[in-house]
Structures are given as structure tokens and as C-alpha cells.
C-alpha angles and dihedrals in degrees: 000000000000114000127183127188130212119217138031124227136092095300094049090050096049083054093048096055089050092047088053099048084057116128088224087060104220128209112246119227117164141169124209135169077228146057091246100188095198082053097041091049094045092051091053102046081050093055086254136114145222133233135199108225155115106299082195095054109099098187098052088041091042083052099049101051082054096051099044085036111226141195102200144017127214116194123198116175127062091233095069100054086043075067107049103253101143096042080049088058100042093053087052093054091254113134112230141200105207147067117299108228102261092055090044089071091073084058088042090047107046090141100055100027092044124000099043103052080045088058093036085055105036098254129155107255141137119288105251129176128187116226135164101202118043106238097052083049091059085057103046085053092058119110152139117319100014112266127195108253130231118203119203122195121214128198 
């Protein structure tokens, strides 16, 4: 089976390494926007390869899991799946792992789709703040006591 991953940070790699401890020995493909080396290590000791390129780019990743061709995708990151990627894949014939793009937009809309209605009813929830430019952003996340914020860039 030949199995290619999309994405290349700490979660894709973790992905990677599990693929690779598999009994049906897949082969690795991947595509990063990065030169994971994990990654890159993991797809070659799986006869594999990986590939720099837009992981939000469904005609080269449509053409490379066709050209590598592959049996299954396994997409990581959220972006991706904001794109289109899986539902590009499925119409191809490919088999994928991720969000279809309609379903991506709850992931992209915490606020509105979670944290909002659990403010609106009184429920306990992470403080959250919107923001379009980063310092005013810092300052909608403080609060009392002090929390550690998270900052979420959306495209």
C-alpha cells in the first residue's frame, strides 16, 4: 500500500512514525511546506519520498498522489482541508483521511460555532478574543488571573 501525508509539523510527523511501525509496511509519500527531516527520514526508510510544496495546492497534490499512485491520503493540518484538498482527492478516486471543506469551516470558526454560543449561555469555556492585527490581540486575551495566550492565524 502506498500512503502519502500531507503537512509537516510535529503532528504529521507523529503520523508519519506510526505509519511507518505498521505490519503492512507501507510505502511513505508526503508533502510539506517544509523539509521535515523526521518526515523526510521516515518516507525514505519506508521507500517513500518527500516533497516541498503547497499543502494548499489541490492540483500539484492531486498530481502527485497520482504520480506516486497512491492508495490513501492522510491529511494533518486544518489549512489544507479550509482548501479543499480531501474533497480534491475523493473526486479523483484517491481515499483520504481529513475534513472536506464544508466540514473544515467548524475548525476555521471556533469562535462562532463554539466559544461564542458558550459565552452567550454561561457556559465554562476558554477565553478567546478576534482580532485582525496581532498586538491588540495580546490584549483582548488578558484577563484575571493572567492566562497564557494562544494566537491563531487565519487566512
Amino acid at each position: 500500500m502506498r500512503i502519502m501525508g500531507i503537512g509537516g509539523g510535529a503532528r504529521e510527523h507523529a503520523i508519519a512514525w506510526k505509519l511507518g511501525l505498521s505490519d503492512h509496511k507501507p510505502e511513505i509519500f508526503w508533502i510539506a511546506e517544509n523539509r521535515n527531516p523526521g518526515i523526510h527520514k521516515i518516507c525514505r526508510d519506508n521507500q517513500g519520498e518527500l516533497r516541498t510544496g503547497r499543502t494548499t495546492d489541490a492540483k500539484t497534490i492531486v498530481r502527485s498522489a497520482r504520480g506516486w499512485g497512491i492508495d490513501m491520503v492522510v491529511v494533518g493540518p486544518e489549512e489544507p482541508g479550509f482548501h479543499g484538498i480531501p474533497d480534491a482527492l475523493e473526486k479523483e478516486g484517491v481515499h483520504c483521511i481529513g475534513a472536506t471543506q464544508e466540514l473544515s469551516v467548524i475548525e476555521r470558526s471556533k469562535a462562532s460555532f463554539c466559544f461564542e454560543p458558550s459565552r452567550t449561555h454561561e457556559k465554562p469555556q476558554t477565553v478567546f478574543g478576534k482580532t485582525s492585527n496581532l498586538s491588540p490581540g495580546f490584549r483582548t486575551s488578558s484577563s484575571s488571573p493572567p492566562v497564557n495566550p494562544a494566537v491563531r492565524a487565519l487566512n
